[in-house]
N, C-alpha and C positions, 0 to 999 in steps of 0.2 A: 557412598556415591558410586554409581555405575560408570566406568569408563571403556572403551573401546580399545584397542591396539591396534592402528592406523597403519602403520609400518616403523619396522621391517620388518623382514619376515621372522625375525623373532628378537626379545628383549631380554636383556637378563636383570631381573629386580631382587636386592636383599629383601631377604625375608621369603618372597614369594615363589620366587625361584623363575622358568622360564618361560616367557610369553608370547604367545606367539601370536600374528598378522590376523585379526578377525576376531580374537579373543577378546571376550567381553568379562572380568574382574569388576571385586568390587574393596574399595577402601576408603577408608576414611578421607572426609570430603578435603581436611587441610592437606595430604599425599596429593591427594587427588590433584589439586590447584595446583601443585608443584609440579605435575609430571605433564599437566595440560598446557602451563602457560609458563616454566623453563624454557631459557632460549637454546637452551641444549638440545632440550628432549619436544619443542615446538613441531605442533602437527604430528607426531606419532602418535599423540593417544587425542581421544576426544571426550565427551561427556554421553555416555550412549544415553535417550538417543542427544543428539547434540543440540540441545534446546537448554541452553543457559540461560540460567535465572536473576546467578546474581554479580555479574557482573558486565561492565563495559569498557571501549576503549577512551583513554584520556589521550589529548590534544596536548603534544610537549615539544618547547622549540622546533615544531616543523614537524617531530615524527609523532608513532603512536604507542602507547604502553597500554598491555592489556594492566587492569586492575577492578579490584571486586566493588560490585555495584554501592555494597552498603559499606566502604572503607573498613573491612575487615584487619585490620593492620597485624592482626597478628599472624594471618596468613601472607601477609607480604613479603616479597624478599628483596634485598638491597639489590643483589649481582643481576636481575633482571633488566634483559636488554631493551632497548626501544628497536622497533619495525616497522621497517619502512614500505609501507606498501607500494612505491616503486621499485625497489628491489628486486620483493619476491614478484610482481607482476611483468618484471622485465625478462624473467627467467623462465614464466607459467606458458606451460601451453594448456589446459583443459582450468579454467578459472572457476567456482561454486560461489555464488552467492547465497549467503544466509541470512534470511528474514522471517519472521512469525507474523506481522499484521501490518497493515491489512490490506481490503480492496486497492484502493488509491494508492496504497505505496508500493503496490507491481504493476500497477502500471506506472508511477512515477520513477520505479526502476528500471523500466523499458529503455530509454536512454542511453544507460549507462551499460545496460546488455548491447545494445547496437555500439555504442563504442568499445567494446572488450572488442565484440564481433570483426571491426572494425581492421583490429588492431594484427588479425590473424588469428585470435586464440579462441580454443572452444570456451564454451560458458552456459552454464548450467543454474538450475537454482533451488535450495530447498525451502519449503515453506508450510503451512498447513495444507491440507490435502482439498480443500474448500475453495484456494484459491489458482490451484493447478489448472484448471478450464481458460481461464484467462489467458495460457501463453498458447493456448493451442493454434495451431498454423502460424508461430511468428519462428521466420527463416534465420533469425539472429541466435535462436538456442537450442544448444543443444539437448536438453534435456531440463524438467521441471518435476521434483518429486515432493512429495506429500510429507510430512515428519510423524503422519499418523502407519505408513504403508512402505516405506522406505525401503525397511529390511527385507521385510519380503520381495520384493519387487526387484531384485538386485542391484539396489544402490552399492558399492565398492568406492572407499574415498580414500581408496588410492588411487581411482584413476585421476583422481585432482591432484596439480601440484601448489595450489595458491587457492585460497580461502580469502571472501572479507564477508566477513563474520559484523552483519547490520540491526543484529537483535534488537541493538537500544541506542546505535550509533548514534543517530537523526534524534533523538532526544537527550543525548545528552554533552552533545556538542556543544562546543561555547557560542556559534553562530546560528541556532539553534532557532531564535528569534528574532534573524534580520537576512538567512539567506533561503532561499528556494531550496524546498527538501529536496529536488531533482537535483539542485546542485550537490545537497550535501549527501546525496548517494553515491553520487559520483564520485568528493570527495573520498568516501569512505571505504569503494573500491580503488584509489588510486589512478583514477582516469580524469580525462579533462575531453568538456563536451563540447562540441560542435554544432549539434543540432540537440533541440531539446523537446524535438514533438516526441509525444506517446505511440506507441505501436499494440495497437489491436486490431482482429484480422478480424471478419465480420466474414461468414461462407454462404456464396449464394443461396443455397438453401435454408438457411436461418434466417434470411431477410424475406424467402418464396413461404416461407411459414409465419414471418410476421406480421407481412399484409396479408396472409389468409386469413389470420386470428382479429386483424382489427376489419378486416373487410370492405362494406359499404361505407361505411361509416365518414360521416361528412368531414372536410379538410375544415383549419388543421390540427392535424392531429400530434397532440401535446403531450408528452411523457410528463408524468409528474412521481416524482422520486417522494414518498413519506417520511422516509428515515434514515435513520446513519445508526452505526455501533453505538458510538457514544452519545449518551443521552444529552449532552448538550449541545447536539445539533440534528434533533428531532424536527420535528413540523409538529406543530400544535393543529391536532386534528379540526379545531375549530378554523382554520386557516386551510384548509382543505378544503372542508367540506364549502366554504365561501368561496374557492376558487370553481369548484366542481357547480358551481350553480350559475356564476357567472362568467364564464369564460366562454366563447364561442366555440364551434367546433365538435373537436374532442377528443376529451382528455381520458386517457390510459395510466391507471392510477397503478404503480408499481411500490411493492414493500413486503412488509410481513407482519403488520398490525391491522386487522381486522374493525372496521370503524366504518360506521353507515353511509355509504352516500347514495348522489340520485341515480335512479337508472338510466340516465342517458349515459354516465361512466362509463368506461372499459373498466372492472375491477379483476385488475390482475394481482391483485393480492396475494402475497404465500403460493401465487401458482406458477411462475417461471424459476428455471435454472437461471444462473450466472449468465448466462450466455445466451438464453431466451432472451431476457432480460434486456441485455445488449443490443440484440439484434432489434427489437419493438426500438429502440430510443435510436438506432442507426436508420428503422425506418420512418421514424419521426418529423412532423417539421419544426418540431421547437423540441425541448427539455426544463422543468424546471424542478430542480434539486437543494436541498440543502449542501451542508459540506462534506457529501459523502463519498464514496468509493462510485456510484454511480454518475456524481457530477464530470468526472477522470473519466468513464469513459463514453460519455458523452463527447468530450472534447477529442479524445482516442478515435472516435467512428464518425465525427464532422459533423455533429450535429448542432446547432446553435443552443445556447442553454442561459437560463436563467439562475442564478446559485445567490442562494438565502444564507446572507454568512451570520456567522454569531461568534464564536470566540476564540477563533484563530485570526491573525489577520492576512487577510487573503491574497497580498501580494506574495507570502510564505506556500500559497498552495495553483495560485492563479496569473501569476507574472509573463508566461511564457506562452498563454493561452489566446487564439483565438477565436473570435465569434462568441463570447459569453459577457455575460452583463454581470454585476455584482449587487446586489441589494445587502448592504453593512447593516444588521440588524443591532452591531454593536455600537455602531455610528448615533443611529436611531432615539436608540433607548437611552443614548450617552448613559452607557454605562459606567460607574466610579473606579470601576476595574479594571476598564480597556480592553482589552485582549487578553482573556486571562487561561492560552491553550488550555481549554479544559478542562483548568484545576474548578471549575465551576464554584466559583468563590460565593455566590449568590445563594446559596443550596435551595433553590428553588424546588418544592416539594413535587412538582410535576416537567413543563418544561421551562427554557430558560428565558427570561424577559426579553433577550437582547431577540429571538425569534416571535416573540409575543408580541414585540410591538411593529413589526413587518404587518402591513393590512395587504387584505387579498385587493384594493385596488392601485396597491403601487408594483403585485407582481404582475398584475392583468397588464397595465398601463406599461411597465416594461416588456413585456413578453408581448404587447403589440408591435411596439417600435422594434423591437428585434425582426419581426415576422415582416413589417412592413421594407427596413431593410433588404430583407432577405429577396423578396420580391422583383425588388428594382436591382439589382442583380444580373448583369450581363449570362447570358446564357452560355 
């Protein structure tokens, strides 16, 4: 296992002899866990690059203990401290948050960047490089780097003094599945929130570009979201292509699966950035998404939205939100599983029933009454 040497400016290790600030070693992975997550030797070394696999934080009387994801106990060690992330966040001036996925959850960690922000301290965040476009123009950070470009790019983690490290926090929390992941980011930086809108900045010009791209085109005009990462919160293309026929207006079909509809569509398929993307649904008069990273920032740039839930249960992702409607696909289908985040217990061979049995005229018939609200609407 590859580690880093974080600081100081240098370490003295048996066996290996002396290490110095930026040096990247490499040792066997049970050393390795002892020199990463020691409360002696905490935050000097990291896991280069620092995208941990197999481990997360446990929830213990009030603090947190790091420990390995798959109970490795043989790499555990008794003298190992618990930390408190008000502690080190009381001491922190330049804070990193570390996250891997995905859309939805930087912006559901926008929040808790505004309250570090808040607090006086800089704050920063590392993530896949995919999703680095999202924090652009938000005044709460200081910095957003990629875990694919990092190094190059002159990432330095020493300029951080405090780390919360969100790999797998939000999933493997005991409250997991009864609080608002916004909150439980927050938790797991150690902050307590005040407000909990989404922060995404939309630049005039990205909005002067996305009424050029929809144009004439008669009002109104309805983003419709195709997909999400995980497959069991897909749109069953047959439930598209019903909305795309009957739906007034018109609708701007945004995704990355390729699947025929009419030509009065806007098929933006596979063809916007992140942030194209955005900008189309901020110029929008409705949205309607499944439970995807797109539904987040619909709510982020104020646009009214329609969201096709299926196996999360959606006050976990939509409590704090809004202007959006919710169509319970799991409700629906009364599913024998409930809410089963995910673990797609149904192993439905294409997509998941609890979205299958959503018909396009309960989203039409919602996504009216949203529009007709919208309307009557003091100016």
């Amino acid at each position: 296992m590859k580690i880093l040497c974080a600081r100081p400016a240098s370490f003295r290790m048996q066996g290996i002899g002396t290490v110095k600030r930026g040096e990247v070693f490499e040792l066997p992975t049970p050393r390795a866990f002892t020199l990463i997550y020691n409360a002696a030797t905490e935050h000097m070394f990291c896991e280069q690059p620092p995208f941990r696999k197999f481990q997360y934080k446990r929830h213990v009387d009030g603090e947190y203990r790091w420990v390995l994801r798959h109970e490795r106990r043989d790499m555990m060690r008794a003298e190992w401290e618990a930390v408190s992330p008000a502690d080190a966040f009381a001491r922190a001036e330049h804070v990193l948050l570390i996250r891997q996925m995905g859309l939805g959850d930087m912006l559901m960690m926008t929040p808790t960047i505004r309250a570090i922000a808040d607090m006086g301290k800089k704050v920063s965040v590392l993530t896949f490089g995919q999703y680095v476009p999202l924090f652009e123009g938000n005044p709460h950070l200081e910095k957003a780097w990629g875990f694919e470009a990092y190094a190059e790019k002159g990432f330095d983690v020493e300029e951080y003094d405090a780390f919360a490290e969100l790999m797998w926090f939000v999933e493997y929390d005991e409250a997991n599945a009864e609080v608002s992941r916004i909150d439980l980011f927050a938790k797991g930086a150690g902050v307590e929130l005040d407000s909990h809108h989404l922060d995404y900045f939309v630049r005039p010009e990205e909005v002067q570009w996305a009424e050029g791209t929809i144009g004439e085109r008669p009002r109104p005009w309805i983003a419709v979201q195709q997909g999400a990462f995980a497959k069991q919160r897909r749109v069953p293309p047959h439930l598209l292509t019903r909305l795309c026929k009957l739906e007034p207006g018109t609708l701007i079909v945004l995704g990355h699966e390729q699947i025929e509809l009419p030509a009065r569509v806007l098929n933006m398929v596979g063809a916007t950035t992140i942030r194209q993307a955005a900008a189309i649904v901020a110029s929008a008069d409705l949205a309607v998404a499944p439970d995807s990273g797109l539904a987040h920032v619909e709510v982020a740039v104020g646009t009214p939205d329609v969201v096709l839930n299926s196996s999360i249960d959606p006050k976990l992702r939509y409590s704090y939100y809004p202007d959006h409607a919710i169509i319970d696909g799991a409700q629906i289908a009364a599913c024998p599983w409930g809410y089963c985040n995910d673990a797609y217990h149904c192993n439905a061979p294409e997509y998941p029933p609890c979205l299958e049995a959503i018909t396009a005229a309960q989203v039409i018939e919602t996504a009216n009454e949203m529009l007709a609200a919208r309307q009557k609407e003091p100016e």
